[in-house]
N, C-alpha and C positions, 0 to 999 in steps of 0.2 A: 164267352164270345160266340158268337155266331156266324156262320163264315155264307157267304155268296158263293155260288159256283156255277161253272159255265160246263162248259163240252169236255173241258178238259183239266186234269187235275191242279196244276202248275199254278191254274187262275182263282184258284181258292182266294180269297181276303178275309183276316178276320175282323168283324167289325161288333161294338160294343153293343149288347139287349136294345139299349134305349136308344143310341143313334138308329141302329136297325129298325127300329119300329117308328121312330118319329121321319125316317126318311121312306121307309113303306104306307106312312099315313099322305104324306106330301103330295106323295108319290101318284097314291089313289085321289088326291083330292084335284091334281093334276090330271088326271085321264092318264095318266103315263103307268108305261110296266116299269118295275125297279128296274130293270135292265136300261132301260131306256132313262129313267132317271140317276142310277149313276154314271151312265156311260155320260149324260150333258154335263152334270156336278164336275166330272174330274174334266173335262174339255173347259168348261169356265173356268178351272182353277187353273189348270196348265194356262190357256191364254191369258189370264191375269199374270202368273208367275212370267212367262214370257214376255210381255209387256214391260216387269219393272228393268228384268235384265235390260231390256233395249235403250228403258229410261235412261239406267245408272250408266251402260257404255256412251251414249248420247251424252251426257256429261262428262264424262271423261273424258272424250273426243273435243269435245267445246274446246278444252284445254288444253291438249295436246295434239301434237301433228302425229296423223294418222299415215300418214306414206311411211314407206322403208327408206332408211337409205342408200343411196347410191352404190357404197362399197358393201353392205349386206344382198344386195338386188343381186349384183356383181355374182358375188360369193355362192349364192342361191343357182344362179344362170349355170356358173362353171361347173357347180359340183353332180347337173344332170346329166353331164357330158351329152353324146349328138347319139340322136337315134332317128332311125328311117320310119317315114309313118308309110 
């Protein structure tokens, strides 16, 4: 493995000979520095992954009522008790 590294220790990643080198090839064929190209890679995957979450609760919502009820709302209210802003 071969690991990426930034400024600081913590941010090591190990990533495998050949992904490393086919996303270092991409990379330059890009005009992009590896840095720059995985920092977009993980930013498109997070907003993809974020995405489906949204999809699958959007579905579920379809289905179900999404309010509280009444006597949980209640329950919720009472148990902050009263404070002075």
């Amino acid at each position: 493995m071969i690991q990426y590294a930034s400024h600081k220790i913590e941010d090591y990643v190990p990533v495998s000979p050949q992904v490393f080198k086919a996303a270092g090839n991409l990379a330059k064929n890009l005009g992009m520095s590896l840095t720059d190209f995985y920092t977009n890679a993980l930013i498109s995957y997070m907003t993809k992954f974020n995405e489906n979450i949204t999809d699958i609760l959007d579905r579920i919502y379809d289905n179900e009522p999404s309010t509280i009820e009444l006597v949980l709302a209640n329950a919720q209210s009472l148990s902050l008790g009263k404070e002075s802003w």
